[in-house]
N, CA, C and O of each residue as an XYZ file, in Angstrom:
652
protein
N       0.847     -1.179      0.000
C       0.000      0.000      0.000
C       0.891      1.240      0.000
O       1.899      1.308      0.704
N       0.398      2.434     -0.992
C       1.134      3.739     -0.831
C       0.600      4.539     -0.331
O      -0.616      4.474     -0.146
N       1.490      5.768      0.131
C       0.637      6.796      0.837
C       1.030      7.947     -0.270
O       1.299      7.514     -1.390
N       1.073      8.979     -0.126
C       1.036     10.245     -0.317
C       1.514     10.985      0.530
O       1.349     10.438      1.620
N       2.188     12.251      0.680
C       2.224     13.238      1.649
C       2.446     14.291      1.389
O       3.538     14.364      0.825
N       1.767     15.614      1.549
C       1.827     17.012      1.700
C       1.872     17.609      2.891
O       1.219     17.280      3.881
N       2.872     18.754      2.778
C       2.800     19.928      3.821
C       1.375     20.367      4.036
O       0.587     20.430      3.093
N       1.138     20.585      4.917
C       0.148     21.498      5.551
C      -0.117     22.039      6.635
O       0.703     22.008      7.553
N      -1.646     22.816      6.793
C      -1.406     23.367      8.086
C      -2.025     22.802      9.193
O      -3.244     22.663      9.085
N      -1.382     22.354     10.477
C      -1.939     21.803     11.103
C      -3.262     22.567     11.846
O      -4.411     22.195     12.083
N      -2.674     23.558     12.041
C      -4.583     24.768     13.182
C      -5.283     24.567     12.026
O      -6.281     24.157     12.619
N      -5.617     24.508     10.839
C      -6.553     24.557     10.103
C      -7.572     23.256     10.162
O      -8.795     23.333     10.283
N      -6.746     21.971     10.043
C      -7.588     20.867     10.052
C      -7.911     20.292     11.191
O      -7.403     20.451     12.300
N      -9.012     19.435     10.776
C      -9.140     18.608     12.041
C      -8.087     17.990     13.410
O      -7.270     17.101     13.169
N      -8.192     18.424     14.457
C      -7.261     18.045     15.224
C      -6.850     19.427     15.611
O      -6.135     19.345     16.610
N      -6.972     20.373     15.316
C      -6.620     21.867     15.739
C      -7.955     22.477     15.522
O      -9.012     21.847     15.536
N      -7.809     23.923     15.294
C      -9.228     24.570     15.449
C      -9.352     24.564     13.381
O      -8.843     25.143     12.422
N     -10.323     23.552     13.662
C     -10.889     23.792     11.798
C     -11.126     24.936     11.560
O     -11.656     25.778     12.286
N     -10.434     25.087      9.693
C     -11.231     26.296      9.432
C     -10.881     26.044      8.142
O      -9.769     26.103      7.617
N     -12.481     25.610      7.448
C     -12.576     25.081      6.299
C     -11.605     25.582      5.002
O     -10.961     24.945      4.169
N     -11.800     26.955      5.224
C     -10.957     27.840      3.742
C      -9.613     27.472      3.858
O      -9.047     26.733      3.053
N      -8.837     28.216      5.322
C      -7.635     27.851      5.281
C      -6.714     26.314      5.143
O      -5.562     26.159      4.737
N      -7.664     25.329      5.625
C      -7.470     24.054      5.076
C      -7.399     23.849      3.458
O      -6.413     23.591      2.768
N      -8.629     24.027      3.111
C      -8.499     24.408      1.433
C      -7.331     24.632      0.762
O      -6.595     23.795      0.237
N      -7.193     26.003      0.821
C      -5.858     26.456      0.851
C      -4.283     25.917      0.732
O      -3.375     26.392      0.052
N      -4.268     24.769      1.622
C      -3.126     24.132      1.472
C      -3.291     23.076     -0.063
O      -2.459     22.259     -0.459
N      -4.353     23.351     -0.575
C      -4.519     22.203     -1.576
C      -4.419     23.041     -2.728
O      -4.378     22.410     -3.784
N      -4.362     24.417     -2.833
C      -4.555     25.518     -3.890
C      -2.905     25.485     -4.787
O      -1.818     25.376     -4.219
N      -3.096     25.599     -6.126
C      -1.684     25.567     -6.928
C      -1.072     27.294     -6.726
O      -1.606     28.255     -7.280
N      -0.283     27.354     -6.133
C       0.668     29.039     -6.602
C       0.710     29.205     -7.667
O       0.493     28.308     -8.480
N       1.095     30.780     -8.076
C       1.248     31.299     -9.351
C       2.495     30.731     -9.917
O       3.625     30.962     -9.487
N       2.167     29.905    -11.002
C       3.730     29.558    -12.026
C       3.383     27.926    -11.727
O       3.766     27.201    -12.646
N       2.915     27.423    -10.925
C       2.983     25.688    -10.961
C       1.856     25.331    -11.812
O       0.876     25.951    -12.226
N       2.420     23.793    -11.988
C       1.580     23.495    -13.041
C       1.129     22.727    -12.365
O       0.024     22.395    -12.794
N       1.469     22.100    -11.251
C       0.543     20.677    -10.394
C       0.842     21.480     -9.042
O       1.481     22.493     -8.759
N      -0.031     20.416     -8.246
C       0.134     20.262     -6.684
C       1.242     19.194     -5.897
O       0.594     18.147     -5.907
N       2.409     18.917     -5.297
C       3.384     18.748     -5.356
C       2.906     17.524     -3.940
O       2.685     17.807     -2.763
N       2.884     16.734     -4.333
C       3.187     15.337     -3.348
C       4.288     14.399     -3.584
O       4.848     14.222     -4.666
N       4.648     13.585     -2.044
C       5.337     12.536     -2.111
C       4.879     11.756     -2.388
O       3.678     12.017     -2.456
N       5.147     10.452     -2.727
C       4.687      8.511     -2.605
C       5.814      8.240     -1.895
O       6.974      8.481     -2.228
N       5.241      7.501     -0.460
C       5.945      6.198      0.009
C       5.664      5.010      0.294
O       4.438      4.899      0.292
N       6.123      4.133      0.520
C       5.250      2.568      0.812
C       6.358      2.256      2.241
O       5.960      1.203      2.739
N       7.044      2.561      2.694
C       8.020      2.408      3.823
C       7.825      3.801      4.781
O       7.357      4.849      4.334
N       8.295      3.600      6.250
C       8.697      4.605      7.036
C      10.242      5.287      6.452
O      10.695      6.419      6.621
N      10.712      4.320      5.845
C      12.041      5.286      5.367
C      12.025      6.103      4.159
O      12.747      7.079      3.956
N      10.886      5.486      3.145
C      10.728      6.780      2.301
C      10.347      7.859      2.854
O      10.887      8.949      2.669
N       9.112      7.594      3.788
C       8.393      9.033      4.154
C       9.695      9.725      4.495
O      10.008     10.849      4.104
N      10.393      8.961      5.239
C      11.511      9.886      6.032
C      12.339     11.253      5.211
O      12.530     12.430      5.515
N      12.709     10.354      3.977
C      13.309     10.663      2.465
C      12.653     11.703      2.140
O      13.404     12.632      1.845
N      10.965     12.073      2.031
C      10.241     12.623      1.767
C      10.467     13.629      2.568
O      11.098     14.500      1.969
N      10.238     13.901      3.646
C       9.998     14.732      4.794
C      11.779     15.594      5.119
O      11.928     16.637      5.755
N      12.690     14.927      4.589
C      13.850     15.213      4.779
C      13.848     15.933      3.324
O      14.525     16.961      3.342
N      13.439     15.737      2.460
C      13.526     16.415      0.487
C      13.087     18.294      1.472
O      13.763     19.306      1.655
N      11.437     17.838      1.902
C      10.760     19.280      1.837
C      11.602     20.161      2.635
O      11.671     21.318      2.221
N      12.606     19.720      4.242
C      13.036     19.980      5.127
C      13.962     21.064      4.323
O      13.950     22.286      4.472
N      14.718     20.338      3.484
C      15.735     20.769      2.862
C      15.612     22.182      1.866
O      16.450     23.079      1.779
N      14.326     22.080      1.168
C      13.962     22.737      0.361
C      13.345     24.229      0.939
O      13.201     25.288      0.328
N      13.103     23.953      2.071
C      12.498     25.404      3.216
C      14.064     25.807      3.304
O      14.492     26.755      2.646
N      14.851     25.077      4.108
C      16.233     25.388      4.112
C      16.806     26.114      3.210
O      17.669     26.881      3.636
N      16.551     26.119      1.826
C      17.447     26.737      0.705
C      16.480     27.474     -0.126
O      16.846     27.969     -1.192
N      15.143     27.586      0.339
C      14.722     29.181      0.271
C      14.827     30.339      1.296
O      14.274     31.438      1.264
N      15.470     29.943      1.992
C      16.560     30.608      3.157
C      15.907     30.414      4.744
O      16.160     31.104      5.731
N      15.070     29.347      4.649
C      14.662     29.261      6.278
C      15.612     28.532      7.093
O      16.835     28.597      6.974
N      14.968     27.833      7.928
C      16.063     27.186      9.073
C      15.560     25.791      9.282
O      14.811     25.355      8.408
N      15.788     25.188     10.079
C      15.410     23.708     10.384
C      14.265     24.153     11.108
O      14.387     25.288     11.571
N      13.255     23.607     11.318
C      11.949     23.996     11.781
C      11.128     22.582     12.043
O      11.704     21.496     12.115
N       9.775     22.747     12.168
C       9.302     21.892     12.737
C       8.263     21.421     11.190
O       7.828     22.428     10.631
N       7.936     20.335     10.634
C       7.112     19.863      9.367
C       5.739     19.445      9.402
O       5.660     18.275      9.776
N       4.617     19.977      9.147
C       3.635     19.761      9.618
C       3.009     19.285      8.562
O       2.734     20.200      7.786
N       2.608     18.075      8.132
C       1.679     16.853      7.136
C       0.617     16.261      7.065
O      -0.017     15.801      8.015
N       0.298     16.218      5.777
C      -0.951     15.162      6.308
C      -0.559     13.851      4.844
O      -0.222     14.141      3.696
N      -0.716     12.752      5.303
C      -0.683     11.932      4.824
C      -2.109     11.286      4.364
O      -2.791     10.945      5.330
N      -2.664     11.062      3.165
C      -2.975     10.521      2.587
C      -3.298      8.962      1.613
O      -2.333      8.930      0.849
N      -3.968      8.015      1.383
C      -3.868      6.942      1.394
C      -3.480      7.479     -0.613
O      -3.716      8.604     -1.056
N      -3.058      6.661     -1.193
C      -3.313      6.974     -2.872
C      -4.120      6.910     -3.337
O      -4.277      7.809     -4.162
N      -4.896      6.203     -3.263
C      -6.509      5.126     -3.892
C      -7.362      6.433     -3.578
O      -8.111      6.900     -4.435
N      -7.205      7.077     -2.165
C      -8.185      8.115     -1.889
C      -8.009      9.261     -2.694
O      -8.865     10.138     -2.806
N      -7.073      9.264     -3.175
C      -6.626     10.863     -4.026
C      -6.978     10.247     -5.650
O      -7.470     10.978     -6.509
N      -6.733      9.199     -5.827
C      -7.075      8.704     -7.187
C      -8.201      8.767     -7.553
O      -8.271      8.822     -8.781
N      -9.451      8.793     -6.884
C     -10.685      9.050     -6.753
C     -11.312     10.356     -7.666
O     -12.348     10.526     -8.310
N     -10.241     11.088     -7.395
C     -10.358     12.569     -8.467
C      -9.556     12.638     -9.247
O      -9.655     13.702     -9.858
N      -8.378     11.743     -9.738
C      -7.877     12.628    -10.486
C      -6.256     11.427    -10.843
O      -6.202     10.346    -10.257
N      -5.255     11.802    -11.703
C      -4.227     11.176    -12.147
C      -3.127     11.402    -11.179
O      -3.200     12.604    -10.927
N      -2.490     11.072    -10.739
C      -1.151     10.875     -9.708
C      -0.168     10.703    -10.637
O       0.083      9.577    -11.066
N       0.350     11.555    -10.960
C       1.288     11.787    -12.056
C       3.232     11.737    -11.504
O       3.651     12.720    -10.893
N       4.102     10.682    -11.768
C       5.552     10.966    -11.635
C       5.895     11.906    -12.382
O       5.734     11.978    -13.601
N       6.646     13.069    -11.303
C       7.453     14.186    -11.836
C       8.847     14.389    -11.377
O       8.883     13.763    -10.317
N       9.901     14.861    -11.559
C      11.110     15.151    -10.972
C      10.804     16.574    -10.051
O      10.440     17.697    -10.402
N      11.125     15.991     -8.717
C      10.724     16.426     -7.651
C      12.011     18.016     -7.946
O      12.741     17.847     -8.922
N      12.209     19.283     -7.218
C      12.884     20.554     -7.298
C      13.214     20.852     -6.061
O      13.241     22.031     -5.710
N      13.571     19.652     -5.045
C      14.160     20.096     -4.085
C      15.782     19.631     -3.966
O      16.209     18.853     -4.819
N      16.773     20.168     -2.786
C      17.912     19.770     -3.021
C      18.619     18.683     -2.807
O      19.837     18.506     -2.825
N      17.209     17.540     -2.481
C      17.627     16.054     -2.531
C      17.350     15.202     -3.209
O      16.494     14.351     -2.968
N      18.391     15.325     -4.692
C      18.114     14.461     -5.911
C      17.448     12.800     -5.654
O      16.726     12.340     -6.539
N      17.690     12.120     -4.631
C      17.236     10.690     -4.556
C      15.998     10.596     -4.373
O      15.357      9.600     -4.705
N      15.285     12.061     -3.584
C      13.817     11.924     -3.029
C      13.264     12.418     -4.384
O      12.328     11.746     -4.819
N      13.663     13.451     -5.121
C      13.066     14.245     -6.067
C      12.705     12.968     -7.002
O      11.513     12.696     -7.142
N      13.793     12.088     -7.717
C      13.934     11.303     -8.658
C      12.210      9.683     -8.281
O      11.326      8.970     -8.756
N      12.861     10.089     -7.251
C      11.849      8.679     -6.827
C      10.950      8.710     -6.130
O      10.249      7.699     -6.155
N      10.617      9.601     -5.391
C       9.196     10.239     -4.667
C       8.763     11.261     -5.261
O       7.602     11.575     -4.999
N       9.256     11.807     -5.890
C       7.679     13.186     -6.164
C       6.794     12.416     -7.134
O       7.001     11.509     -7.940
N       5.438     13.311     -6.648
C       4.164     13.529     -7.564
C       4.093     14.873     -7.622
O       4.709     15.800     -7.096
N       2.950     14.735     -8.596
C       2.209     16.160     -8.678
C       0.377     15.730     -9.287
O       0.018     14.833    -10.050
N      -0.276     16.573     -8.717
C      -1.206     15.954     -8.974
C      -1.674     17.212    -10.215
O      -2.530     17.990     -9.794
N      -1.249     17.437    -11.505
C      -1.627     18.435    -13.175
C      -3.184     18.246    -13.003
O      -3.797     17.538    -13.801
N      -3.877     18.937    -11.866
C      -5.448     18.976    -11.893
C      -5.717     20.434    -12.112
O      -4.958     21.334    -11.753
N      -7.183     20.636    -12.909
C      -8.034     21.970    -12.384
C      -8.089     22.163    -10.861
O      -8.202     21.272    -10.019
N      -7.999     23.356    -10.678
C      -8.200     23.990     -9.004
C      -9.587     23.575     -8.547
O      -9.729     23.549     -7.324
N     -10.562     23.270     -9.234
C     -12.177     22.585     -9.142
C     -11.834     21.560     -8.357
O     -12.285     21.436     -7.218
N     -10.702     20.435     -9.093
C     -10.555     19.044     -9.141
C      -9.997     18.870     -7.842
O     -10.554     18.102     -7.057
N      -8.468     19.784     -7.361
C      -8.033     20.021     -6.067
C      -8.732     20.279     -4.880
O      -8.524     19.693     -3.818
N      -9.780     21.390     -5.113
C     -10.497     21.802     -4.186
C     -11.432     20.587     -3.395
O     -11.552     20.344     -2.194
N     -12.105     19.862     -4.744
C     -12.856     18.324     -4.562
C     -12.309     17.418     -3.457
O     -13.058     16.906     -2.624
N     -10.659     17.187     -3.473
C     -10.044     16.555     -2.896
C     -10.170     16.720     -1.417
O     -10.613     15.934     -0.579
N      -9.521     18.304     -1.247
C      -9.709     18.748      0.256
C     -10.477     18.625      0.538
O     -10.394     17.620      1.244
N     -12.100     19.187      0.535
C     -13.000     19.230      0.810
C     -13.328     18.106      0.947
O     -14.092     17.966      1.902
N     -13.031     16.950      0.264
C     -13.680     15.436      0.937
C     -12.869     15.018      1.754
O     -13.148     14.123      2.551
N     -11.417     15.754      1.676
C     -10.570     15.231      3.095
C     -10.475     16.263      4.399
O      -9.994     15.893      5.471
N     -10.979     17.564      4.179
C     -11.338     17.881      5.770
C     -12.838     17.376      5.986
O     -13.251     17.597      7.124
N     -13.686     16.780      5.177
C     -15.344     16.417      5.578
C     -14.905     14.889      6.102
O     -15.853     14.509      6.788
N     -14.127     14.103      6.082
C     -13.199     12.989      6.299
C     -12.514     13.616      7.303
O     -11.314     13.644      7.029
N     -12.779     14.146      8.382
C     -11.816     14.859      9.250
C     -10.055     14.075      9.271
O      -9.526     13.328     10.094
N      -9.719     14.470      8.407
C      -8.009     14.088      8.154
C      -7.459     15.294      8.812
O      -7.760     16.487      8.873
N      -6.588     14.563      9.254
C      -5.728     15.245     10.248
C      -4.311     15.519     10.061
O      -3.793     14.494      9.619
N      -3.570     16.325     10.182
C      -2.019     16.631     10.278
C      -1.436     16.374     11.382
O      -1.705     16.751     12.523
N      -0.579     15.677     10.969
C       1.175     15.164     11.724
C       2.105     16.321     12.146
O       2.395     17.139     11.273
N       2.461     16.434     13.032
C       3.433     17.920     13.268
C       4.882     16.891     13.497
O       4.624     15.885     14.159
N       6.241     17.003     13.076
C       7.336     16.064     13.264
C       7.705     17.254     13.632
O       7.493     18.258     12.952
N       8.457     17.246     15.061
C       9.329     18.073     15.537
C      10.271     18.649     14.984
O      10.696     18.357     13.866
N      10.909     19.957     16.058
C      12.428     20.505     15.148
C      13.543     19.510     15.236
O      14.464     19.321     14.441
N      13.237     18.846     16.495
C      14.285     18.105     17.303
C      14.752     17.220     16.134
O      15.788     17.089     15.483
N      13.366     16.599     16.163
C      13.177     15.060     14.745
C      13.443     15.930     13.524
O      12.888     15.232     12.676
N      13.684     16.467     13.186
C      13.422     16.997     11.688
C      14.996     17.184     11.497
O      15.528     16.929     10.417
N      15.759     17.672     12.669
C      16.998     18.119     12.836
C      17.341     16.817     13.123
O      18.239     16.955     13.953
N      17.156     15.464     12.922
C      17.622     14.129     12.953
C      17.952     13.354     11.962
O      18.919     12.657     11.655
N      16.358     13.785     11.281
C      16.402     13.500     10.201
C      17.156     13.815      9.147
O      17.545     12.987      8.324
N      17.497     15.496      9.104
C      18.323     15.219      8.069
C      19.707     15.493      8.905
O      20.184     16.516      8.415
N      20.536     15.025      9.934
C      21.292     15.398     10.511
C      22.092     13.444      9.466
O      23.254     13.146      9.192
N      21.026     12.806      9.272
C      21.481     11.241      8.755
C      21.616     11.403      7.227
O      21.801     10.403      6.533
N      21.547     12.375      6.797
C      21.832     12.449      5.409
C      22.899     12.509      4.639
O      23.457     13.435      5.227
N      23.624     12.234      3.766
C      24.797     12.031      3.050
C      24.824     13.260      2.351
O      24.040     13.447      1.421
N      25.671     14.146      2.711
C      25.910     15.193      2.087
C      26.028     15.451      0.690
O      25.583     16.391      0.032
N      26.902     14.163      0.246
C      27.127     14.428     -0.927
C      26.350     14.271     -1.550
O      26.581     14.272     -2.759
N      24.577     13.980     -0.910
C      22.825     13.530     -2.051
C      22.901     14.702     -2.052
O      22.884     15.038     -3.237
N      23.005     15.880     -1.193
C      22.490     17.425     -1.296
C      23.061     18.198     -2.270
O      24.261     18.472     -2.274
N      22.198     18.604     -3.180
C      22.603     19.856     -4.047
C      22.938     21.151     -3.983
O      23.498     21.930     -4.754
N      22.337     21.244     -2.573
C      22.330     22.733     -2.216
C      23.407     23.348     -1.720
O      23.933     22.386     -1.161
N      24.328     24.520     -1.458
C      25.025     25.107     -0.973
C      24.733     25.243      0.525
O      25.499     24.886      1.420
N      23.401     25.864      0.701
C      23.131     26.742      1.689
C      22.477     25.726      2.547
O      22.425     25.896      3.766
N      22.083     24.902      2.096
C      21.786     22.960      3.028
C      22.585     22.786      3.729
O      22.533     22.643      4.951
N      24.030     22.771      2.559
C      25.049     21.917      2.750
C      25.553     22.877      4.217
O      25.532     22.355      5.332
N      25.862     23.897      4.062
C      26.314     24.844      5.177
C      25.543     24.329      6.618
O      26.095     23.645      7.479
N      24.256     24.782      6.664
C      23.128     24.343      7.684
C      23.447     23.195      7.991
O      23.415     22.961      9.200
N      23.756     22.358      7.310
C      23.861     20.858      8.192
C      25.423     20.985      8.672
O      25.521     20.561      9.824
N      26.263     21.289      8.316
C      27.547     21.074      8.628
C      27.531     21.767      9.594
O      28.181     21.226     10.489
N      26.862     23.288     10.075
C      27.121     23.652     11.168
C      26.148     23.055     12.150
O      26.291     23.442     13.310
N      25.378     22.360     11.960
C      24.443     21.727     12.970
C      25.380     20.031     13.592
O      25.338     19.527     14.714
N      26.287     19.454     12.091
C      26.962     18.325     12.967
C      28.306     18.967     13.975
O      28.949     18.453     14.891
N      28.355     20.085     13.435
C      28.831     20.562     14.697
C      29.453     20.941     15.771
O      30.566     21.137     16.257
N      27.760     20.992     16.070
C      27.029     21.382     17.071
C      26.674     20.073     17.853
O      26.523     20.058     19.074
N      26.561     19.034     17.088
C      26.404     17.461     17.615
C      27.753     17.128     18.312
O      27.626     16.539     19.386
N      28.730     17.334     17.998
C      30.216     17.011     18.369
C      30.468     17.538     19.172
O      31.330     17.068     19.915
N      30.014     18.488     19.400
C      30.430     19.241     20.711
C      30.270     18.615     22.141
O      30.614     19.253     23.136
């Protein structure tokens, strides 16, 4: 069995204080994309892979290690509306990009469909700590990372482990 996984917001959905729009919202395409940007995993170590790709990718639009807040999804349930399409993922961890991304190339109608049957499905978001998140990719092989400004962030975070 596969899952799926997207960022989102956890106060919005079920399990925090609902609030239908802003839930929505996390399912809405930005200006310039052509899909909605999910993982596939069938293991705890892909998700990991997964969750360590997005970590990275906040990182080198200049944030910091932070805390990842998800909701996971079954596939079959998202297939319901629409094509689950393999794309080459644009974050700075070529192994996750190559072999976990989706995107789901839907109308915003078709997206909206989705959420809306998954906050009426009260689905809920995962919050993975800074601690864990800073674990996660603290186990990563530098040399998978593309990024400069990753690469920096983690090196001064191992450290910070050594110490």
């Amino acid at each position: 069995m596969s899952f799926l996984v997207r960022l989102a917001t956890k106060s919005a959905w079920p399990g925090g204080e609902p609030d239908r729009e802003r839930a929505l919202a996390d399912f809405q395409l930005r200006e310039g994309e052509n899909g909605l940007s999910l993982w596939e995993y069938a293991s705890d170590t892909e998700r990991d892979l997964a969750l360590a790709a997005m970590a990275c990718e906040r990182i080198d639009r200049g944030g910091k290690i932070d805390k990842l807040d998800f909701m996971t999804i079954r596939r079959e349930t998202v297939e319901r509306f629409g094509i689950v399409k393999q794309t080459p993922g644009e974050t700075p961890l070529q192994t996750a990009n190559d072999k976990l991304h989706r995107e789901l190339q839907w109308s915003p109608s078709a997206l909206r469909q989705l959420a809306e049957t998954l906050f009426d499905e009260q689905h809920s978001v995962t919050r993975k700590a800074k601690g864990d998140v800073r674990q996660l990719l603290l186990g990563l092989d530098l040399n998978a990372v593309t990024s400069t400004a990753v690469k920096e962030t983690l090196g001064v975070e191992r450290a910070k482990e050594k110490k």
